[in-house]
N, C-alpha and C positions, 0 to 999 in steps of 0.2 A: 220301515215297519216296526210295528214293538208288540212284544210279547210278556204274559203276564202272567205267573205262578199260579193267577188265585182262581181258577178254573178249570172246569173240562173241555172248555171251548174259550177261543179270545180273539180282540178284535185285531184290525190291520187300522192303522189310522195315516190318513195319506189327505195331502190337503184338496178341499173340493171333490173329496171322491165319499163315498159311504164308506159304511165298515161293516163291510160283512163277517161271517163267524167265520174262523177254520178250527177242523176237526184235527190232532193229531195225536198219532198212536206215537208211546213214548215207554222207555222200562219203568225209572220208576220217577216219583215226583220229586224229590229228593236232591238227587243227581244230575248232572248234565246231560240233557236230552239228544240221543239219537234219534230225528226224524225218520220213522220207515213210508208213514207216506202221510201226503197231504190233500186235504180237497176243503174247497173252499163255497159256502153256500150260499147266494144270495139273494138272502131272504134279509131284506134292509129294517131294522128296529126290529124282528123276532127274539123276543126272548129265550132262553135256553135253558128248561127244565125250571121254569117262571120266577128266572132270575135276570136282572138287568145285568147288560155286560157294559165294561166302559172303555173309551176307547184312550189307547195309552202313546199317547204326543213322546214316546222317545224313542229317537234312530236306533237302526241295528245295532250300529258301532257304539251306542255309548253306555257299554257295560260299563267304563270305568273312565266318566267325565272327566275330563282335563283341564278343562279352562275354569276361568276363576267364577266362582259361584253357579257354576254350570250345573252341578246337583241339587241343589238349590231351582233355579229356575223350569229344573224339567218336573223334582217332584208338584209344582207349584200350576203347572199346567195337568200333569195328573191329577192330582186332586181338584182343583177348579172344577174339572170334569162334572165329577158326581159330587159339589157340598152342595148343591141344593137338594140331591137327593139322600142325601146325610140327613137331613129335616126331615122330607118327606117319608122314608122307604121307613116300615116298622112301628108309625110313628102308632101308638096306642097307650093304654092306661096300663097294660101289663108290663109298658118298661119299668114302671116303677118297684116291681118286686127287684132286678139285678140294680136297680138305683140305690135301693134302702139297702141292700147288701153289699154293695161298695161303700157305700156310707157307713158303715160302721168298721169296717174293713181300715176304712181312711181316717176314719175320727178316731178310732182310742189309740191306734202307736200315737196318732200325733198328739193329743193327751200323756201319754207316756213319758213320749219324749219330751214333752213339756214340761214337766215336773223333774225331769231326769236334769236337763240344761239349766232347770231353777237350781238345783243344789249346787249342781258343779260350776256355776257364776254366781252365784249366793244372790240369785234372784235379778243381775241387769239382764238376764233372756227370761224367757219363761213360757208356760201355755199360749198366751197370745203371741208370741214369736213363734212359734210352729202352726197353729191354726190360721193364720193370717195368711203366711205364705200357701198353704195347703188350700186354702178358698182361693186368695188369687191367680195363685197360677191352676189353677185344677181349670178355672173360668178360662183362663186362656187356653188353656190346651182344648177346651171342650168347643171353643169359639173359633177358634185362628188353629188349632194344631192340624198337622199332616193327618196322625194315625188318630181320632180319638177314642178308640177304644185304652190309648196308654192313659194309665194313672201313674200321675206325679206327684211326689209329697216328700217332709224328711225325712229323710232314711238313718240308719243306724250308727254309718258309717261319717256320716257327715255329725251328728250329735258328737264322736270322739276325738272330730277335728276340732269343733268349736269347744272343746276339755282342754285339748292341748295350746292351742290358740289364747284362752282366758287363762291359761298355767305360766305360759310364756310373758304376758304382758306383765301378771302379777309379779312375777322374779325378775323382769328387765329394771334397770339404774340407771335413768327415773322407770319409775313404771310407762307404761303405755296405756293409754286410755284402749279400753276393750272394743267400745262397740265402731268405733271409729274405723279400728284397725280391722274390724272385720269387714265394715262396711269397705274398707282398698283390698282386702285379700279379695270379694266379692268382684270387685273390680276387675281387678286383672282375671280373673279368672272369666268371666263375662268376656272381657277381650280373649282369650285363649279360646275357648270354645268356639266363638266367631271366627278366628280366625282358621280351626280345624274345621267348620262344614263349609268356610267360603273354598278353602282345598281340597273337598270334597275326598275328608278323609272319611266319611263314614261308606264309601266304595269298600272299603276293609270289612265290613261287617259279615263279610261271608266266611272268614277266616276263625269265627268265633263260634264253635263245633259249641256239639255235646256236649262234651268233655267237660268244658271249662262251665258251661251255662250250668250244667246238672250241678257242676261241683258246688256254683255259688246259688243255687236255687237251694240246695241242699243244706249249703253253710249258712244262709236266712233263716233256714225252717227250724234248725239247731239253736241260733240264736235267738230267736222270738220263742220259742218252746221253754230258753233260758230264762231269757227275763220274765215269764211267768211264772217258771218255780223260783227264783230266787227273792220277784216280789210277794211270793204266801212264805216264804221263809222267812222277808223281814217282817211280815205282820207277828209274826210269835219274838220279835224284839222292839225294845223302847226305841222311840225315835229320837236320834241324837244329831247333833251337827255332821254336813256329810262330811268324808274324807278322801273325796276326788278318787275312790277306788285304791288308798293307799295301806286300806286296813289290811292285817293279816289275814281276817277271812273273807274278805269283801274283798269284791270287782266292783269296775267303772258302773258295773250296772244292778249293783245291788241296791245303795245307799239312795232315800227318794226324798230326805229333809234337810233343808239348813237355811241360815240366815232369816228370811222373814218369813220363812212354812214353817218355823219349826211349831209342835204340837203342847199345848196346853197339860202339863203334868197334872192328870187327876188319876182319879183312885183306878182309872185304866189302865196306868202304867205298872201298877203293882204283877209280881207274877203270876200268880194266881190266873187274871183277867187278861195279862198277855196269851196266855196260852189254851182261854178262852176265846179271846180275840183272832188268836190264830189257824185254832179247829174251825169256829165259825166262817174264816174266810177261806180253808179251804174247800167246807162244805159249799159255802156260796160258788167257788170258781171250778168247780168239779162236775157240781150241779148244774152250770152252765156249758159246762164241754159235752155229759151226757145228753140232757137234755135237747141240748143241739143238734148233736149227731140222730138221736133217736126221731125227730119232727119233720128234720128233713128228707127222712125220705116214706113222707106224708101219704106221699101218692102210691106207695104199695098196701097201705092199711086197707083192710078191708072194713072201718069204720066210717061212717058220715058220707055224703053226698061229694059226687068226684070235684067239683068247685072249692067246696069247703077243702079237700083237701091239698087242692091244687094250692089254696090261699094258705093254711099251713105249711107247705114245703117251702113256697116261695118268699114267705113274709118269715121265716125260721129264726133267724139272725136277732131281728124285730124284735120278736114277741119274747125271748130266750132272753135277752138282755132288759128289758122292764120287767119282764115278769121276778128275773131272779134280783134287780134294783127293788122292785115292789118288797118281794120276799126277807130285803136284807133289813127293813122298818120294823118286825117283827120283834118284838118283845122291847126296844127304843127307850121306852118310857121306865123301866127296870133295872135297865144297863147302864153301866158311868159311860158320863159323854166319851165320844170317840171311838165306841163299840158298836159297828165294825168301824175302819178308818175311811174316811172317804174322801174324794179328788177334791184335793188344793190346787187354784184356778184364783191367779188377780182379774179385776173386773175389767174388760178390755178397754172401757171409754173413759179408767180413772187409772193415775200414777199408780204403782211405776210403770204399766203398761203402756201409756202413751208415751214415756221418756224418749223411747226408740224412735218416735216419729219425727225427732228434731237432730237427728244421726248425721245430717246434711253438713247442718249448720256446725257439727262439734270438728268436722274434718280438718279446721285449719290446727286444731291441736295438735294432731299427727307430725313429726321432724321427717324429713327427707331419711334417714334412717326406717322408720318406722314404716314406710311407706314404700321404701326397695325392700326390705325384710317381706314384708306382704308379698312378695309373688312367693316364696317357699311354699308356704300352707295353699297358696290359691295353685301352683301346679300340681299339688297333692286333689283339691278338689277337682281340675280339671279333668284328673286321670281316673280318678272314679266316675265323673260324668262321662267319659267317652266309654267305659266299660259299662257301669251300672246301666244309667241314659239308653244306650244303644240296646241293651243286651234285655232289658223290661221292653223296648219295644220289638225285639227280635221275638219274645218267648208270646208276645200276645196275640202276634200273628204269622204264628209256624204252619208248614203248608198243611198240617194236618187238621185245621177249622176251618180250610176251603173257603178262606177270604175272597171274596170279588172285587174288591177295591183295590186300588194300588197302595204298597206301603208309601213313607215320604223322610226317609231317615235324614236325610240332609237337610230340610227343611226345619226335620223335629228340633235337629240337634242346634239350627241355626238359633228357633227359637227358644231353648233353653237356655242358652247363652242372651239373649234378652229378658228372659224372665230370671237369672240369675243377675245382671245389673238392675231391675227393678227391687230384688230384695235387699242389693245392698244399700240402695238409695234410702229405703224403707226400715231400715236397722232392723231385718228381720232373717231368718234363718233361710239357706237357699234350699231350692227341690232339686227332684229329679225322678227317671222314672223310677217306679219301684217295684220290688219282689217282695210275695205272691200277688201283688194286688194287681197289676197290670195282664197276667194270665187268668186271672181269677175272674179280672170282669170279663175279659173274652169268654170264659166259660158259663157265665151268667145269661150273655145277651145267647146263649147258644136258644132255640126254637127248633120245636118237635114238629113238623108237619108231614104232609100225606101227599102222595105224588097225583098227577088227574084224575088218576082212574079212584082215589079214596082210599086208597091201596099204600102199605106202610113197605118203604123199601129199604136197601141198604145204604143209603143216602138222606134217611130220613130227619137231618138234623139240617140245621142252616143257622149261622152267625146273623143275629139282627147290627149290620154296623151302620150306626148312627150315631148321633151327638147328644143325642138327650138326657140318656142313663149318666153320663162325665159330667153333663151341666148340671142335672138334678141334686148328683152326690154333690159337687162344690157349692151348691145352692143351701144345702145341709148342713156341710160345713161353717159355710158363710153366717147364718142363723145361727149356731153355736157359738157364736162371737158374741152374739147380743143374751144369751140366756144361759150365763155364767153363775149366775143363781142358782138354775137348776142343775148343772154339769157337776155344781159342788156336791148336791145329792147321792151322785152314784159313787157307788162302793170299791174302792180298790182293787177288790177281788175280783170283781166283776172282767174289768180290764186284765188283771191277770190269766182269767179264765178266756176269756177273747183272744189273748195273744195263746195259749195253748192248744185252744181251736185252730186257729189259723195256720198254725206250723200244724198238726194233722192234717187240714183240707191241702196245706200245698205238696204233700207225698205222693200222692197219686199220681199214676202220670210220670213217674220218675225215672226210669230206664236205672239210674245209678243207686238207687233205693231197692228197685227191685234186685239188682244185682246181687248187691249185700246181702240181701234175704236167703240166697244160693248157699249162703257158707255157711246156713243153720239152719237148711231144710235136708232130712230125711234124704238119699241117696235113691230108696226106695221110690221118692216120693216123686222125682223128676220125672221119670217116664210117664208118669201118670200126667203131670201138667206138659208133658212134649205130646202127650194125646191129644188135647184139647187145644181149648186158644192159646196161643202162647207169643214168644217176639222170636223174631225170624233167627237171630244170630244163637238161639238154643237148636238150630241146626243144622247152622252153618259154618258154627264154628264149634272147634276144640273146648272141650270144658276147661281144661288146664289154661287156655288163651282167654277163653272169659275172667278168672280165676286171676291168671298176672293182669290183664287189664283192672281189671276192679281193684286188685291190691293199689297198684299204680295209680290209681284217680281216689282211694282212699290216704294216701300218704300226702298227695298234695290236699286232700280236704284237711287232714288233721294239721300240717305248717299252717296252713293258712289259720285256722280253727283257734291253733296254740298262741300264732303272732296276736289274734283280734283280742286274746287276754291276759297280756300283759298291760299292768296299769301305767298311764302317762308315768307316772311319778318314780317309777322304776326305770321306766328306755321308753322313751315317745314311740316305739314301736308299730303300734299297734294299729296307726292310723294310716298304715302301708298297708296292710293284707289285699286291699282290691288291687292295690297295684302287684303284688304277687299273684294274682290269678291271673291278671294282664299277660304276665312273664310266662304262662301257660300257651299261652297262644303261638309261639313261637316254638315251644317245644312239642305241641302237637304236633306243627309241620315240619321242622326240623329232624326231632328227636325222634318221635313216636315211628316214623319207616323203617326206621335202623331197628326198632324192639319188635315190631308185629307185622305180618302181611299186609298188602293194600286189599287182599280178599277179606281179611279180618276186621281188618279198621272199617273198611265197605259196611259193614253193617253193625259193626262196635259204635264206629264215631264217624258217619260219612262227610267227607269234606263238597264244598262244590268244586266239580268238574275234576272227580276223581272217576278213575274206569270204570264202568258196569264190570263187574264179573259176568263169567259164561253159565253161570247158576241162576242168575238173578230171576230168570223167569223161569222156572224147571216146575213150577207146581205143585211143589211137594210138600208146601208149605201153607199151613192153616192164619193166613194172618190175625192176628188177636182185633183190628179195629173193626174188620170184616165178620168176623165171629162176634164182636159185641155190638155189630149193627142187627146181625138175624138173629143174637136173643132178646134184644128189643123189641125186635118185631113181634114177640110171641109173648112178653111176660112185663112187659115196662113199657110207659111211657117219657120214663125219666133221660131226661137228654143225658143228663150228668154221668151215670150208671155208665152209657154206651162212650161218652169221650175219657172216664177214667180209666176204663176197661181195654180201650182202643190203646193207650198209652197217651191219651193229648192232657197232659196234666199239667200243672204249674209251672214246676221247677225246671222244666227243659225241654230239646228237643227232640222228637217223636220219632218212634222208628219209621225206617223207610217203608212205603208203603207197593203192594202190588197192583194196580190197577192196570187196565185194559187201556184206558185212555186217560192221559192227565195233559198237561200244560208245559210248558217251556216258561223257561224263567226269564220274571223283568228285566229287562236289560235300560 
């Protein structure tokens, strides 16, 4: 028999037999389920609450496969199940509003990053090295992937390996050719990762709480919030060659010219127009965080026809980013060239962007040194992929967006270990999955609907999962490859103001955000939100225990926070911090018993298959996701509203929830 988190009801799959529904009553969804009773309906292909259920091909006993690629082959029969219904189930023109919204989501870090790995290689990586892989594999994950609602792309973490990696080759006697040698760190690493899901180590993934998810959803949203103010800071200075993060007042992720971007000295560079140049690009990327926040939430204006506004909130992203590109053309023709600064982008089907495509061929360069050396930085990347990888696709589908599909972590993870040797083949930058944008689309494809009777309930929302919104955006992607013309149009700021958006939208939702907010809200002011909706452990637990938990997962946010900025150039340090929140994981289960109750942690940070308390179901308690389903029902239609409210946010795992009937976990 197997059993499946993402439902009220699931199936039995038994060969030659149907699959009928069973009901069972459970505390909470969360936790390891005590069955109090079961009945089982057989009513063969009925729907449940006019949602398809799937039937889930894995034995009881195999919570935690053993044999070799055994995780692997069951998630593979689990999904098989429903990808034809991946095409089919949702399939409409209104994907395309969370499609363009991922797509934009997906295109400027990788933009960013593009420009960022141009300085600090003095131009052999560049824009088309992070767009390329971001199209290709986004296609594969959207074609072949387990989960597709994960988005995969370069992440931040990986830019400061390939810094140190190009610091390295440059100071080695002789040097080491760069792209070679990443193309074998890719390698081995490609082999590592394979060989971690044929072991079917992502069974581990339940070990990977709150805790650590919030901490690193949280330490994303810090660093992309950074690199926005730090790129409207370099607009108000000359651009000069970079300096790999080694300047006095610069980090790795200030500095965005060198070698062949650097910029044309004209009457822009003078002070006067720098500091013209740099009011205006605040105005531009400010303009666009306002802007943004204020459109999207379209569908409470009582202006315009309810369509029109629906196409407003949902095209928000869209229109916010041309219109303030439009805006930035304004006055052009009056201003010294370069005012505002805009994206430098080599053209992708002319040198040096093609150099990388002949990466294969430059391998016999590589000494047998060079070549053992490469597995250091590739265990470095490996140990990010099983944390990052894993942990983007744990947050995208947490049980609190009532997935019906089965996840496929073993699968994902196998396949990213082949789309990481396809990029080294390709002398292009590897992926993985990524924060916020892998929660973000889940919260995009989320769907408002109405239960038979017409009638708006506390259930009123449903995740659209399919494949289309992940194919469209890398189709987006893909297309940016070819019209590098116009990519060079848009305005620096623009991108700065998008990565400041983005670290806002991924807050919500944060259980470890809202924590923080406790130690400079009013004393007065708590009773009044323990009236209302609120998260269950404001009363169930001790304030002073909330109070040392939050201290506790704030001190491990700031280590990590202090290692990611440290410049290479000073202690390679800084290219470990993921692997420092890795080392979290073991002091949650370890350490954390010895500091706080298991009634505490129950609803601080719930582990799987830790005890229900004897509270758990006492009543007494106004759940916040529940309370922001029934003010939905009376004053919004905005799905978003009800899952930020609920606590289903980006950056982490959602409080436990009270229902009456939920599910048992995949096994």
């Amino acid at each position: 028999m197997s059993i499946d988190t993402r439902s009220d009801s699931y199936t039995q799959g038994m060969t030659g037999e149907a699959a009928p529904y069973l009901t069972v009553s459970a505390t909470t969804p969360t936790e390891p389920f005590k069955v109090q009773e079961m009945t089982m309906v057989e009513e063969k292909g009925v729907p449940v609450n006019g949602a398809k259920r799937y039937v889930h091909n894995v034995p009881a006993s195999a919570s935690d496969p053993t044999g070799l690629f055994s995780g692997i082959r069951i998630d593979i029969r689990n999904r098989w199940d429903c990808y034809y219904s991946d095409w089919t189930d949702h399939f409409s023109i209104s994907l395309l509003a969370p499609a363009t919204y991922i797509f934009f989501a997906s295109v400027i870090p990788a933009l960013t990053f593009g420009e960022q790995i141009a300085d600090h290689t003095n131009g052999e990586l560049g824009g088309a090295q992070v767009l390329l892989p971001t199209a290709i594999c986004g296609l594969l994950q959207a074609l072949f992937g387990g989960q597709p609602l994960l988005i995969v792309g370069v992440a931040e973490p990986i830019v400061l390996v390939y810094v140190f990696m190009y610091e390295f080759c440059q100071n080695s006697e002789p040097a080491i050719p760069f792209r070679p040698f990443a193309a074998a760190t890719l390698y081995w690493a490609a082999l590592f990762i394979v060989i971690l899901a044929a072991i079917n180590a992502c069974k581990y993934i339940h070990t990977f709480t709150r805790f650590s998810g919030e901490l690193f959803g949280l330490l994303i949203a810090v660093l992309f919030f950074q690199q926005g103010v730090r790129g409207l800071t370099a607009e108000f200075k000359p651009e000069v060659n970079g300096t790999h993060g080694c300047d006095a007042n610069e980090t790795h992720a200030d500095d965005h010219s060198s070698g062949n971007h650097s910029y044309d000295q004209m009457d822009g560079t003078t002070h006067p127009w720098l500091m013209f140049n740099g009011t205006w690009s605040c105005f531009l990327a400010l303009g666009l965080v306002v802007t943004t926040l204020i459109i999207r939430e379209a569908r409470t204006w009582n202006y315009f026809k309810g369509p029109i506004r629906k196409f407003i909130a949902e095209y928000a992203t869209f229109i916010t980013v041309f219109a303030w590109t439009g805006i930035s053309f304004v006055g052009t023709d009056i201003l010294p060239e370069g005012i505002p600064r805009r994206l430098k982008i080599d053209p992708t089907l002319e040198a040096p962007a093609t150099d990388t495509w002949n990466t294969l061929n430059e391998m016999d360069q590589l000494t047998g040194y060079a070549i053992g050396i490469a597995i250091v930085p590739a265990i470095i990347i490996t140990i990010m992929n099983v944390f990052d990888h894993n942990v983007s696709a744990q947050l995208a589908q947490v049980e609190e967006f009532k997935l019906e599909k089965p996840h496929a972590y073993h699968w994902d993870f196998f396949l990213q270990g082949l789309m990481t040797a396809i990029c080294g083949a390709c002398g292009i930058m590897p992926v993985n999955g990524v924060i916020p944008q892998s929660p973000l689309h889940t919260r995009a494809c989320a769907e408002y609907v109405r239960n038979e009777k017409g009638e708006k309930s506390k259930d009123s929302f449903v995740i659209r999962e399919q494949r289309w919104t992940n194919l469209i955006q890398s189709l987006l992607v893909t297309v940016c490859l070819f019209i590098t013309p116009a990519l060079q149009q848009v305005p620096r700021s623009v991108l700065w103001g998008f990565f400041l958006y983005l670290a806002l939208e991924s807050l919500p939702g944060s259980q470890f955000f809202e924590r923080l907010q406790l130690f400079i809200t009013d004393s007065k002011r708590l009773k009044k939100i323990t009236r209302g909706a609120h998260n269950t452990y404001l009363d169930k637990v001790p304030f002073d225990v909330v109070v040392k938990f939050t201290l506790t997962q704030f001190i491990g946010f700031a280590v990590c926070y202090g290692i990611s900025q440290i410049p290479t150039c000073v202690a390679p340090v800084g290219i470990f911090f993921p692997t420092l929140i890795m080392l979290l994981v073991p002091s949650r289960i370890y350490l954390f018993p010895k500091m706080f109750s298991e009634h505490d942690l129950y609803y601080l940070d719930p582990r799987e298959n830790a005890a229900v308390p004897a509270d758990a179901n006492d009543g007494s308690i106004v759940d916040e996701s529940i309370a922001a389903m029934a003010k939905m029902e009376s004053h919004s239609e905005d799905v978003d509203v009800a899952l930020e409210a609920g606590g289903i946010g980006s950056t982490g795992l959602s409080q436990p929830q009270q229902r009456l009937s939920t599910t048992l976990s995949n096994v």
